[in-house]
N, C-alpha and C positions, 0 to 999 in steps of 0.2 A: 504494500500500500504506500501511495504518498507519504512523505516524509515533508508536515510542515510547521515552518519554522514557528518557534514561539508570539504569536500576535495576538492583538485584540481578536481578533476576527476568530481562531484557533480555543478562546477561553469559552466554560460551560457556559450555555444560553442562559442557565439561571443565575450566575452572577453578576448577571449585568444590569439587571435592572434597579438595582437600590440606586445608581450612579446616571438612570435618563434624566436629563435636563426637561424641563418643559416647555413646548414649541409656543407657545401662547398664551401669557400669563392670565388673558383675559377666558379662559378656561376655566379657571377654579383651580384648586387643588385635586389630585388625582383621586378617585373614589375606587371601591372594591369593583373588580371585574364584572359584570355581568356575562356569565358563560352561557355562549350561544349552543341551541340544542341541536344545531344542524350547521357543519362548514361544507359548501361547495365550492371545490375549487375550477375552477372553466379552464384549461385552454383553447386558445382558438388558433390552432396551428398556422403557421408561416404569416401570421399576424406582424410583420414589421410596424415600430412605434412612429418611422416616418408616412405610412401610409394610412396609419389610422390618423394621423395629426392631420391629411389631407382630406380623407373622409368625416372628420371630424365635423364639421358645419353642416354636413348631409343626414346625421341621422336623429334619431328621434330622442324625444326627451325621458323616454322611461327604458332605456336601455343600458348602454354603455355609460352616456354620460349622467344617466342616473348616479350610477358608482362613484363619478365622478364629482358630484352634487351634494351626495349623503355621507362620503368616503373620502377615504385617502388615494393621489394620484402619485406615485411616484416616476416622477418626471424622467430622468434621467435612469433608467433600470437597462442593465445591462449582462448579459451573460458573462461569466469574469474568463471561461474555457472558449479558445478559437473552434472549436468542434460542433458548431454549429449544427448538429443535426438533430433528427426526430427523437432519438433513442435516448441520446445525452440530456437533451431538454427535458424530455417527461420525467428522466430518471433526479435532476434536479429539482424540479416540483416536489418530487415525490419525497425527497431525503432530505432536501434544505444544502447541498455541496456540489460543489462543482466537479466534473465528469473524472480527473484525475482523483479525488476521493473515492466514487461509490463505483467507479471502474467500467461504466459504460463510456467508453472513449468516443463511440461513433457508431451506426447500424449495425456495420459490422467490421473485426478486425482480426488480425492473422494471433494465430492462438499457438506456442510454440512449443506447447506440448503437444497438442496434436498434430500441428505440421500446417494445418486449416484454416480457412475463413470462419470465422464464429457469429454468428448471428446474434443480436445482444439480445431479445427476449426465447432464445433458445433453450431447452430446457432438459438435459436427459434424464432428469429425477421426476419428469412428467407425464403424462399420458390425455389426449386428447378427450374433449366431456364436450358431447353435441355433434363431435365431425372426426373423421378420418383423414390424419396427417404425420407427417413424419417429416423432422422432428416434431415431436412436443412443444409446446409454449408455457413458460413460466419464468420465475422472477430469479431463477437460480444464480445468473451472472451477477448480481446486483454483491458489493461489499459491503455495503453499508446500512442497518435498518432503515424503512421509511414511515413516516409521520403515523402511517399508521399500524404498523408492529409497534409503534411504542406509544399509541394511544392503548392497544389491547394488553399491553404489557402492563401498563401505571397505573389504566382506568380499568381494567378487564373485560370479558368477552363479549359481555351485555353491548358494547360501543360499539357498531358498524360499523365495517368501510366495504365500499363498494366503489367501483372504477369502470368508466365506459366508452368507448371507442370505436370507429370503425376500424382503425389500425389497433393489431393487436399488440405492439412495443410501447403503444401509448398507452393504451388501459394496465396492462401489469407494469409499467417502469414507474409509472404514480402510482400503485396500488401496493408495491413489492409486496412482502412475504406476509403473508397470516392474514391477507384480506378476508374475507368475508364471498365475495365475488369481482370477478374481473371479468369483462364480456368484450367481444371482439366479433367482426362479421366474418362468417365465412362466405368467400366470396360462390360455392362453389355451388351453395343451397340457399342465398342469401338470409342468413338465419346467423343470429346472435350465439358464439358457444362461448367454452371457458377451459380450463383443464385440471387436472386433479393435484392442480396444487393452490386450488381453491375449495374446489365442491369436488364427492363424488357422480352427481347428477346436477342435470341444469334445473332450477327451481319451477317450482310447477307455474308460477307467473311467469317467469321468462318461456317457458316453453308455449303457454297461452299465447304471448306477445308473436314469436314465431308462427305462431300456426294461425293468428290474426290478420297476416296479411297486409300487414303494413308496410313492408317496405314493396310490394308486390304493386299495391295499391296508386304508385307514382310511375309505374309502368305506362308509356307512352305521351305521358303528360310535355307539357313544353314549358323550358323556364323561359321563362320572357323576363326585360330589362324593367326595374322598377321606374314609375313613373313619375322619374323627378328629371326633369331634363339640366336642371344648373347641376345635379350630382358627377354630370358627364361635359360638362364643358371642358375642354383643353384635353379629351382625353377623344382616341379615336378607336373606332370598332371595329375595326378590319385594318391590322400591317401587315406587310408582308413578312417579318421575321417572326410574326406567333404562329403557334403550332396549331391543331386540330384534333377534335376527341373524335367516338365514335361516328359523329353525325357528321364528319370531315366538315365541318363550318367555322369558320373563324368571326362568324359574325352573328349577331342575335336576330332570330328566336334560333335555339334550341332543342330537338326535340330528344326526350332523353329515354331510348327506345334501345340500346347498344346497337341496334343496326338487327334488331331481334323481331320479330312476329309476336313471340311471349315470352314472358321474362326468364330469362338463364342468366349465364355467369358474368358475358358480357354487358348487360344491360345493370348486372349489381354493379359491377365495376363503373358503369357511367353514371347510373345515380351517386353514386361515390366521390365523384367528381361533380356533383352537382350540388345546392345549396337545398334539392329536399333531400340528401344524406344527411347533414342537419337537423333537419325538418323530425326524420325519423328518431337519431338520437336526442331531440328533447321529450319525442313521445314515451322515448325508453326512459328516459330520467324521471319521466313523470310515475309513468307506471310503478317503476322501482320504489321510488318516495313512498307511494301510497302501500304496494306490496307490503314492504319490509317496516312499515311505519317509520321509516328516518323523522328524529325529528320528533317523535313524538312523549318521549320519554326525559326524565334529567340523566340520562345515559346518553352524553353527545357522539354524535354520528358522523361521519363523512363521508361526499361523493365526491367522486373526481369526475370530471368529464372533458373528452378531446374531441373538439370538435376539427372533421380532415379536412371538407371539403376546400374550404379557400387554400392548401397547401399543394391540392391536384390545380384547382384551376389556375393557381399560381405557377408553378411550373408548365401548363402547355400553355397561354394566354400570357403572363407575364404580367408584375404588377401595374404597369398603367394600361392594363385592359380594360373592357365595358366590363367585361366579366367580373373580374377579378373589384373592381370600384363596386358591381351588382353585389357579390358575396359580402361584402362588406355592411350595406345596407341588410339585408337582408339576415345575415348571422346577430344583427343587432336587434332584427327584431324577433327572435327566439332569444336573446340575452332579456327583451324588454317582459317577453310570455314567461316565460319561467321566472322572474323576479314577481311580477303578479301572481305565478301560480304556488311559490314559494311563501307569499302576505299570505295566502287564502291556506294553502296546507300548512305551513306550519306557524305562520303567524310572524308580523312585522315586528324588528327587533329581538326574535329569535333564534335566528339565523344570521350567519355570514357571508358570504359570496368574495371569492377575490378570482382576481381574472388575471389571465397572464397569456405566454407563447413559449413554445419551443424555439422556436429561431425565427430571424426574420428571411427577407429577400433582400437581391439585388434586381436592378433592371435586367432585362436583355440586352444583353450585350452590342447587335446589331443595333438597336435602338439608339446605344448612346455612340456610338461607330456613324452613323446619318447625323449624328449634332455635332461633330468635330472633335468629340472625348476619346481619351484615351482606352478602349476597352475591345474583349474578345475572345475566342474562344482557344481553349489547345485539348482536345478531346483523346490524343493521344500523348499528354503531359506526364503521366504515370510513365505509361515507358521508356518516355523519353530520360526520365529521373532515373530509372533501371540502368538502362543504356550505358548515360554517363557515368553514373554511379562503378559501373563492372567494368567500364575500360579505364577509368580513373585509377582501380586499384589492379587492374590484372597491370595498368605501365609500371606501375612502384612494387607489386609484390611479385609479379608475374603470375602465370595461369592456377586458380585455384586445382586442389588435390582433382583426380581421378573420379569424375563421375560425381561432383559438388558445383556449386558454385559458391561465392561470396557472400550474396543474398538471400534471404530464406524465404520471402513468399514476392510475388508479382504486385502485388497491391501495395502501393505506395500514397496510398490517399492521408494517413497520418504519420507519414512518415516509411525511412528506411529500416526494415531490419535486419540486419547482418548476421549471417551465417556463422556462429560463435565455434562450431564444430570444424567448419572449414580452417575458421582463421589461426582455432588451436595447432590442428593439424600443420598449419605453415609458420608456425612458429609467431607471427602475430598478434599482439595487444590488441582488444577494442579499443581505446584511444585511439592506438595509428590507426586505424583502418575508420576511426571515424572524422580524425579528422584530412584524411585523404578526400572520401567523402563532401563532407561538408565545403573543406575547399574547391570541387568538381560542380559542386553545388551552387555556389556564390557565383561562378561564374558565366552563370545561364540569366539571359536577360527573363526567362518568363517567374524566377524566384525575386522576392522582396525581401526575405528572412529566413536565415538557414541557423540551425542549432545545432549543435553536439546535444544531446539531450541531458547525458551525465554532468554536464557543466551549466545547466540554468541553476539560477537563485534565486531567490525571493526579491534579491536588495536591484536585482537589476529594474532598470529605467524606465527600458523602453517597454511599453503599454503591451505592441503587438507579441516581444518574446513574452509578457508574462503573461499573456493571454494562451501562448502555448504548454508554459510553465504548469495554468491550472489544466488544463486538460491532457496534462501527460500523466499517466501508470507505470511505474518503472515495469513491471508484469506484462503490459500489454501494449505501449507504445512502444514504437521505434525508434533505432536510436541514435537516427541523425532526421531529425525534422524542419519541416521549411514552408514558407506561407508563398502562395503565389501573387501576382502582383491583382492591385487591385481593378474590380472592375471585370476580369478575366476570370475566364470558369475554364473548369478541365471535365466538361458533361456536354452530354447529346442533348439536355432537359432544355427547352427555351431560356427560361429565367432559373436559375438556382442560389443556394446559400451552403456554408458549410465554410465559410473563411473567418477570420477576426476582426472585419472591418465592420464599423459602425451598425452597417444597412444590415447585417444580418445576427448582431450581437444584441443590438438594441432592443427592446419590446417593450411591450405597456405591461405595469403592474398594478391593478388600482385592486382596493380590497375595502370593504361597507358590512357593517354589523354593529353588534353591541360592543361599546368598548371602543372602537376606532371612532376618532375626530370624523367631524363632515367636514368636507369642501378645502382639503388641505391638499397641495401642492409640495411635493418634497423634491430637493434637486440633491440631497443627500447620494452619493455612490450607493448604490443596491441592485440584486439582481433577484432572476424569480426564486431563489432559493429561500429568498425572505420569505416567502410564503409558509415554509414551514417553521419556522422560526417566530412568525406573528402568530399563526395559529396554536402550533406548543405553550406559549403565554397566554393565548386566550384561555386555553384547555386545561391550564394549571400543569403541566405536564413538562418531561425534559424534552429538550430538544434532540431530535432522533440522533445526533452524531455532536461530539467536541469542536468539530469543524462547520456547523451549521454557522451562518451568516448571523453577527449580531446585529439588533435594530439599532438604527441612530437614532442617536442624542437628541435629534429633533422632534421624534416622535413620542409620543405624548397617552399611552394606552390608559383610556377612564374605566 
């Protein structure tokens, strides 16, 4: 595991609060908690903080910016790990630490015990509940408890947590170990499962919920563009560098049919990428609420919910789409339904809500390429890193042993990892061979920041190494790493995220309940890992990890 240095940040979540200052004297004095009976935490995948600030004046007033009205906004919220991805994000939600902690580094990454690609909600201590698949799904990669193994732990079993998803690294990476239930779509029956390291069987409401018909139900429908025509000024519906789903259209209406007669596999997958995939998971949140009575007891509860679809449409459409501006409106107003259905089931002021993202976006790259910016694609950048990498060292060391190479897997998306067996064999330090490496590395115009991995530290400077810093595993990272330059993707995906810059680090965190200030604005450093960190305090409870993010001094919990 990570090895981190003694900081504020590194001390237990409970001793920090005798020492919050108060952000607003005109507050009062701080009063005993009111412990909410219900936290939901939302994600709204590939939600960048600059694109909600530009849909921001477009949407409605009982949704998002409700949160932001009744709640706290932390302004400046940033992922502190460049790992920008699906798996690392949820897996922070869920544990309160960044990805070189709880060890999801990325989707997936090369495992050097087995020789493999590892998939990060992969599971062999699992067995499938609802479908037939191989692997398993469950939370077994995770290193670190999450919020809620250590709600059941403090407060015991009585306390739900439940987690929902159409992706299923989203539902178990916030749900990890000892949930209660975790639900994922299977694409192949469009039907919600889980696996048996949650439940032996799917709950007889969730299997109702399936055999209802609901997602079946949006079979053929058409999403059309909501009708607010200033939400889409300055934005255009049809470029020629976005991609196309099943309905090969780049342009609105929609029809969300997968190119099917009746609904199969392709047609789940396109609603999936449509904003009624949505639609359907707040029906399932509701459902679950009511089921399982969340909420309804002084036994608090928690849901997690990942909402996909704006992270598909973002990737073929790209975020200054119709589409992608459409999801936006649109997911705000399932945030606005379920805060209403949240007053009416469990009661205003009894519950929580905080909202956050796994990673943001960048534009397309083509896009900003027609406005004179520096930007673009290297979709074979991976091998290119390989390439260099092995004639760098076969010049200085000559040809690795007989039937080896230098490198140990093809996939260089988080770096290099060097063949330790080889380099023994040649008599060779890691050192030398990483820093051969790393200087083979610096010298390629498509890298901005190359690392020895063994040689980062805390005390270093520069923002973008220490953004690799958190998201390195000495276990699982590589160990010569390097950021490519900005603006430039190494994917086939129209628009993607997964680098350290701003546009994909950044995201919204606002959080509304009992306990938290209204209508407070924080430009305080923080990331979504605060989430677990505010809610452990609401809940009276430790913070799932020593390394959990502590709250700043500005904030002010009554």
């Amino acid at each position: 595991m990570l090895a981190i240095k003694s900081t504020p940040v590194t001390k237990s979540l409970l001793s920090l609060f005798a020492g919050i200052s108060l952000a607003n004297p005109a507050m009062g004095q701080a009063e005993e908690l009111v412990e909410p009976r219900l936290i939901v935490v939302v994600s709204i995948d590939q939600m960048s903080r600059w694109l909600l600030d530009e849909a921001l004046p477009f949407l409605s007033q009982s949704g998002i910016k409700r949160l932001m009205r009744e709640g706290v906004d932390f302004a400046a919220c940033a992922y502190k790990h460049a790992n920008t991805e699906t798996g690392p994000g949820h897996a922070t939600i869920g544990t309160g630490v960044a990805c070189g902690v709880h060890g999801i580094i990325a989707n997936d990454w090369y495992d050097r015990e087995t020789g493999v690609l590892t998939y990060c909600a992969s599971d062999p201590g699992a067995r499938p509940v609802g479908y037939e698949a191989s692997p398993a799904h469950g939370p077994g990669r995770m290193l670190v408890p999450s919020l809620g193994e250590t709600l059941k732990a403090e407060r015991g079993a009585d306390c739900k947590v439940l987690s929902f998803s159409w992706k299923n690294r989203a539902a178990i990476l916030m749900a990890g170990r000892g949930a209660d239930l975790a639900a994922w779509m299977d694409f192949a029956d469009g039907e919600f499962v889980s696996s048996s390291s949650y439940v032996e069987e799917l709950p007889a409401w969730l299997r109702e919920f399936n055999r209802s018909g609901r997602v079946q139900s949006h079979f053929a429908k058409t999403w059309e563009r909501e009708d607010k025509d200033a939400a889409f000024l300055g934005l255009v519906d049809e470029r020629p560098w976005e991609g196309v789903d099943h309905d090969r259209r780049r342009s609105f209406p929609h029809p969300i049919d997968g190119g099917l007669e009746n609904p199969g596999p392709r047609f789940y997958d396109h609603i999936y990428k449509s904003p009624f995939g949505d639609q359907v998971l707040s029906e399932l949140a509701k459902a679950a609420i009511i089921a399982e009575k969340l909420g309804d007891d002084d036994n608090p509860d928690l849901l997690y919910l990942s909402y996909s679809a704006n992270d598909e449409i973002g990737h073929i459409f790209g975020p200054l789409s119709w589409e992608v501006r459409d999801c936006y409106l649109k997911v705000d107003h399932q945030i606005s339904d379920l805060l209403e259905f949240l007053d009416e089931q469990v009661g205003k002021g009894r519950y929580s809500l905080m909202l956050s993202s796994d990673h943001g976006i960048g534009p397309i790259p083509e896009s900003l390429r027609a406005a004179g910016e520096d930007a673009g694609r290297e979709p074979l950048l991976m091998r290119k890193i390989f390439r260099v990498a092995d004639s760098a060292m076969r010049r200085k060391f000559g040809s690795p042993p007989a039937g080896q190479k230098y490198w140990a897997t093809p996939s260089a998306e988080w770096g290099v990892h060097l063949n330790l067996q080889a380099l023994a064999d040649r008599g060779i330090t890691k050192a030398d061979a990483s820093r051969v490496v790393a200087s083979a590395l610096e010298a390629l115009t498509e890298t901005t920041r190359v690392a020895i991995a063994d040689d980062l530290d805390w005390d270093e400077p520069d923002p973008l190494l220490l953004a690799l810093l958190a998201g390195r595993n000495p276990e699982r990272s590589g160990d010569v790493l390097y950021l490519g330059r900005k603006h430039w993707i190494a994917s086939t995906s129209r628009a993607t995220h997964g680098s350290a810059y701003d546009y994909d680090r950044r995201v919204p965190l606002l959080v509304m309940g009992p306990g938290i200030p209204a209508g407070l604005v924080l430009e305080d450093q923080a990331s979504p890992g605060m989430i677990a960190s505010i809610a452990a305090r609401l809940l009276g409870i430790s913070a799932p990890s020593p390394a959990c993010e502590q709250l700043p001094g500005s904030l002010q919990l009554r």
